[in-house]
C-alpha positions as CSV (number, residue, x, y, z in Angstrom):
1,X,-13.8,38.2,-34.7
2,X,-11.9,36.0,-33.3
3,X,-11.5,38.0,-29.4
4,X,-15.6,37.4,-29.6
5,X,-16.0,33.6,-30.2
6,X,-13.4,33.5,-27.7
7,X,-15.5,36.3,-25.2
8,X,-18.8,33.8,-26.0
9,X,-16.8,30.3,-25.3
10,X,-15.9,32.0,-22.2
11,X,-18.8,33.6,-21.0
12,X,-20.9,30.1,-21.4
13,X,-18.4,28.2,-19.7
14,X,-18.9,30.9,-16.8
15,X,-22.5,30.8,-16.8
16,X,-22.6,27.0,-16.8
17,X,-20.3,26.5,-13.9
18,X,-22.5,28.6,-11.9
19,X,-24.2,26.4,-9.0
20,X,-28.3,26.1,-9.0
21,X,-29.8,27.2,-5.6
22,X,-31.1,23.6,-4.3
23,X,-34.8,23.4,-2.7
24,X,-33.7,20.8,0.0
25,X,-31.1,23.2,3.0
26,X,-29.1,21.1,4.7
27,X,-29.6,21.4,8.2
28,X,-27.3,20.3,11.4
29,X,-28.9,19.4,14.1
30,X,-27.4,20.3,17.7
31,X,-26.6,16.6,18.4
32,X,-25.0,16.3,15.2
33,X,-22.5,19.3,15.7
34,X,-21.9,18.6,19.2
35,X,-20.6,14.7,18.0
36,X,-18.7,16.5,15.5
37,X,-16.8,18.5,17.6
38,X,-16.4,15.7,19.9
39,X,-14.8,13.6,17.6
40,X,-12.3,16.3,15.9
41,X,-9.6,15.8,19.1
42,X,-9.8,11.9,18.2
43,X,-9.3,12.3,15.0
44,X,-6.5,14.7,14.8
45,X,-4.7,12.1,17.5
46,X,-5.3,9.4,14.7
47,X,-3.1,11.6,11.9
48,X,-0.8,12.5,14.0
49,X,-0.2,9.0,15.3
50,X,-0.1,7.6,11.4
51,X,1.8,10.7,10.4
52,X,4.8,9.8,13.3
53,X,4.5,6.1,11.6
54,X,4.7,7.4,8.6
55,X,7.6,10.1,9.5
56,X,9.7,7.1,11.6
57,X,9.7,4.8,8.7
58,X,10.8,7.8,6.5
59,X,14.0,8.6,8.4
60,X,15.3,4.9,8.9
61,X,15.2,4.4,5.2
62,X,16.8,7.6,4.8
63,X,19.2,6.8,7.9
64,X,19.8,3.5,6.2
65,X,20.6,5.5,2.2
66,X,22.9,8.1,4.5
67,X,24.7,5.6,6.0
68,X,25.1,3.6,2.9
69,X,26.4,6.7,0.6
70,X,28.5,7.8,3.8
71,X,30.2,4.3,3.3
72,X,31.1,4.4,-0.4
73,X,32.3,8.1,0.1
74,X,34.8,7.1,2.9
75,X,36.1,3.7,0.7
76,X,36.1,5.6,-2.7
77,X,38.5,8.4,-0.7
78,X,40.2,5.4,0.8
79,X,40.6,4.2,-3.3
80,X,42.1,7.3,-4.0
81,X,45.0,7.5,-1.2
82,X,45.4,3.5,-2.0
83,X,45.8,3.7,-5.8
84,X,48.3,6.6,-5.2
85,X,50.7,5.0,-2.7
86,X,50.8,1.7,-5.3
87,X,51.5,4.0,-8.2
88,X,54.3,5.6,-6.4
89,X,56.4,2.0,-5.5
């Protein structure tokens, strides 16, 4: 009983989801396409130009976290050679 409410819920949330053929086609004029096309090579240099920002921005904050990590690694190994000489005196 339960498999066939399930089967029904189912099959109207199928048959609602289905699209309604529209009266009004769009159409694309020749102009239209042609500009289209035209402006793809503009816009692709436009991400790829924010993208690099983007990208650049990325790897000196990242450089910068490196770096910064890289420096407490090499004076918390320092620590440890320190703290063992004292010890030893």
């Amino acid at each position: 009983m339960i498999r066939i409410i399930i089967g029904i819920i189912i099959g109207v949330a199928l048959f609602a989801s289905v699209s309604q053929a529209d009266d009004k086609v769009n159409t694309v004029t020749p102009q239209e396409f042609v500009s289209s096309v035209a402006a793809v090579p503009g816009k692709v240099h436009n991400h790829l130009q924010n993208e690099w920002v983007d990208i650049k921005a990325y790897q000196a904050k990242s450089w910068a976290d490196s770096k910064d990590q890289f420096r407490r690694t090499v004076d918390s190994i320092k620590g440890l050679f320190t703290k063992k000489s004292e010890s030893t005196e």
